[in-house]
C-alpha positions in Angstrom: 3.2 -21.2 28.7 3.1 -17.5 28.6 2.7 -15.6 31.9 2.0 -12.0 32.4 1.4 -9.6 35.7 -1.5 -8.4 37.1 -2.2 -5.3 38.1 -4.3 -2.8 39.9 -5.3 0.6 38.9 -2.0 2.1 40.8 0.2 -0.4 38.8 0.9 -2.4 41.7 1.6 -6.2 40.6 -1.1 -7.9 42.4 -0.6 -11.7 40.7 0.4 -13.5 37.8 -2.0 -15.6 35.6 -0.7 -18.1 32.8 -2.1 -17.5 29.3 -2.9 -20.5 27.5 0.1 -21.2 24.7 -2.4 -21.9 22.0 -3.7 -18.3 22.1 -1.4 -16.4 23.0 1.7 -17.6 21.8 0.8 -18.3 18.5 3.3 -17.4 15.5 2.0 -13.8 13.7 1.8 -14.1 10.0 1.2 -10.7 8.3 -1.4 -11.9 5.8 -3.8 -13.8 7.4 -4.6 -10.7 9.8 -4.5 -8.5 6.4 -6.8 -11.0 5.0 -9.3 -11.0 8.0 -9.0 -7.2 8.5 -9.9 -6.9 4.4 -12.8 -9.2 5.3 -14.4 -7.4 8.2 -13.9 -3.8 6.5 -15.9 -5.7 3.8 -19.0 -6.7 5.6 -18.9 -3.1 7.3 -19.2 -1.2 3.9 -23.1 0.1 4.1 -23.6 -0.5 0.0 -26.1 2.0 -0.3 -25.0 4.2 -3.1 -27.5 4.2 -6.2 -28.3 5.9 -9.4 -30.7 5.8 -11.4 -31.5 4.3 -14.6 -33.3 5.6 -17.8 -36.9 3.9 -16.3 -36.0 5.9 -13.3 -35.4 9.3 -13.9 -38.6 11.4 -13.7 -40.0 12.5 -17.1 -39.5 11.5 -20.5 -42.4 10.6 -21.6 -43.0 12.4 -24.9 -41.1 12.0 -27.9 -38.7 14.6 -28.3 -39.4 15.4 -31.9 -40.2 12.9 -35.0 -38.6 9.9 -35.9 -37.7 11.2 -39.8 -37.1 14.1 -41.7 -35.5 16.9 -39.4 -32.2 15.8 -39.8 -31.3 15.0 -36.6 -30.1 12.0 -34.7 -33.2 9.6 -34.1 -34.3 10.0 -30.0 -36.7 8.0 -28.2 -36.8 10.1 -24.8 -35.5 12.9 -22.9 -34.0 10.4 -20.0 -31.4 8.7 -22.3 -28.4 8.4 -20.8 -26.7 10.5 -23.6 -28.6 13.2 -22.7 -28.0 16.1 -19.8 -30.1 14.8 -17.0 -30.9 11.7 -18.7 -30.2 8.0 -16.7 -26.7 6.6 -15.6 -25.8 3.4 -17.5 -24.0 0.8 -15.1 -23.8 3.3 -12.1 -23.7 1.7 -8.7 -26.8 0.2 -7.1 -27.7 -1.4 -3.5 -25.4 -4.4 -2.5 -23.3 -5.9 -0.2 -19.7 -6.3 -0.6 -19.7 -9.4 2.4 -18.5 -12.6 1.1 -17.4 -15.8 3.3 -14.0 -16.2 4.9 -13.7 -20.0 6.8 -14.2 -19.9 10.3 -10.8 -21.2 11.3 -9.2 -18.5 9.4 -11.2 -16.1 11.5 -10.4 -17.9 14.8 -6.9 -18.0 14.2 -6.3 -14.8 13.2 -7.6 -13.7 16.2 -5.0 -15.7 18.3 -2.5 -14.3 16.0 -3.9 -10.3 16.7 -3.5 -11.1 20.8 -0.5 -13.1 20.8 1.3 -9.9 18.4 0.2 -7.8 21.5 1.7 -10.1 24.2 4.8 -10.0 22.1 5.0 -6.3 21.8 4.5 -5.6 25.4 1.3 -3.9 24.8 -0.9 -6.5 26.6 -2.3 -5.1 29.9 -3.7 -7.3 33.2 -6.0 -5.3 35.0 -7.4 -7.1 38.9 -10.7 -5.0 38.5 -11.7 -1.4 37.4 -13.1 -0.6 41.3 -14.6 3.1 40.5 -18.8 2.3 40.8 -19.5 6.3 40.1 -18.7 7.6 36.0 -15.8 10.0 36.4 -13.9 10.8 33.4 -11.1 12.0 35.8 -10.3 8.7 37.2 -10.2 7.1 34.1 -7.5 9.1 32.6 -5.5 8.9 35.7 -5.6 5.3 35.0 -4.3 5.6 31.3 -1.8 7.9 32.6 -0.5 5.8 35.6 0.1 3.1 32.8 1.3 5.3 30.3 -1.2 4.3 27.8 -3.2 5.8 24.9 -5.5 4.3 22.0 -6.4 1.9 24.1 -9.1 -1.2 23.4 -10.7 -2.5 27.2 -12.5 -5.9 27.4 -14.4 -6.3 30.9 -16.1 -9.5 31.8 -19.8 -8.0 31.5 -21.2 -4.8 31.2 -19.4 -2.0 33.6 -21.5 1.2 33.1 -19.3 3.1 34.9 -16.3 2.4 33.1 -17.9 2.9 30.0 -19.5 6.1 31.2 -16.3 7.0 32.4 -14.1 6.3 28.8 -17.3 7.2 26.4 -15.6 10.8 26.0 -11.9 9.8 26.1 -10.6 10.0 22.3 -9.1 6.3 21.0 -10.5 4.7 23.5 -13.3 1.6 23.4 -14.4 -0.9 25.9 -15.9 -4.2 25.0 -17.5 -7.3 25.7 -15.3 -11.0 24.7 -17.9 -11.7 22.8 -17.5 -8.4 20.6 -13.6 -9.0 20.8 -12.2 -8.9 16.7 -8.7 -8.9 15.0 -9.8 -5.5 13.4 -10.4 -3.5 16.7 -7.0 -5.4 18.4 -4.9 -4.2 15.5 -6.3 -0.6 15.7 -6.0 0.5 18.7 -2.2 0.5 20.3 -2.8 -1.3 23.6 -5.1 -3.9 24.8 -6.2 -3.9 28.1 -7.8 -7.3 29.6 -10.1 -7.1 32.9 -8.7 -10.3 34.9 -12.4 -12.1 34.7 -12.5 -11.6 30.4 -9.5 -13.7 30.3 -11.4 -17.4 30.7 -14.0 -15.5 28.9 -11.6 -15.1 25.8 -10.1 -18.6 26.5 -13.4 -20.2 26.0 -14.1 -19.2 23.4 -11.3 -19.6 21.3 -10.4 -22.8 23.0 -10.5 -26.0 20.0 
């Protein structure tokens, strides 16, 4: 069973706590995370580009000139997509690119994202962020005491101060363990766990 140290917000070890095996000392395999991290970019893509067609482009109407004896190429309407300014023929319209991915794929890929950051030594125990008042200062005194940057934060509950307190620090994102997701573990360098979040976390990826 994995065990890590706990800290305070001077980096003095305060405890251990024991991580449960299961979660995060699961074997990392490089395409299910790529697979999961495809799927969430996926679902975040907005969809929202559009052109329009022949029957949408404004005007039209009349018939440019007769059907015979000009010698020109026959032409119905002004909007033809052959035409400058006409309609777009199979351009993009409104969707979304979502599609399903199994639940236990999702699940364990999210073991596999924390137990890759246990691994690499970039897992982080926090006691309890004490500071009740928003000061940006003593937030980055806390990421330099640790020697930390791009950093992902997951308190138990809502901390408005610490929130406050990171909102203007680049790379930088705090988080409930209900938002937690392989996408945002992989992209920032360090993951930082208030003490509380970790049963949390546990619960909900218990079997």
């Amino acid at each position: 069973m994995p065990t890590v140290d706990v800290y305070n917000i001077q980096k003095e070890k305060v405890g251990q706590v024991d991580l449960k095996e299961d979660i995060f000392g699961v074997a990392v395999k490089g395409h299910l995370l790529h697979e999961v991290v495809t799927w969430q970019r996926a679902c975040r893509r907005a969809g929202c580009a559009s052109t329009k067609t022949r029957g949408e482009v404004r005007g039209g109407g009349a018939k440019p000139w007769r059907q015979k004896g000009t010698g020109r190429a026959r032409v119905g309407s002004r909007r033809s997509p052959i035409w400058r300014g006409g309609g777009i023929t199979f351009g993009p319209r409104p969707r979304s690119y979502a599609y399903p991915l199994p639940k236990k794929v999702r699940r364990l890929a999210l073991k596999m994202a924390l137990s890759s950051k246990l691994a690499n030594g970039q897992l982080v125990v926090l006691d309890t962020y004490p500071h009740t008042t928003p000061k940006t200062k003593d937030f980055v005194n806390l990421l330099k005491t640790f020697e930390i940057n791009k950093v992902l934060i997951i308190t138990p509950e809502a901390h408005q101060a610490l929130e406050l307190s990171a909102r203007n620090v680049p790379y930088v994102q705090v988080m409930l363990p209900a938002g937690l997701n392989v996408y945002d573990i992989l992209k920032f360098e360090h993951l930082v766990l208030l003490s509380p979040a970790l049963a949390q976390i546990e619960a909900r990826l218990a079997p």
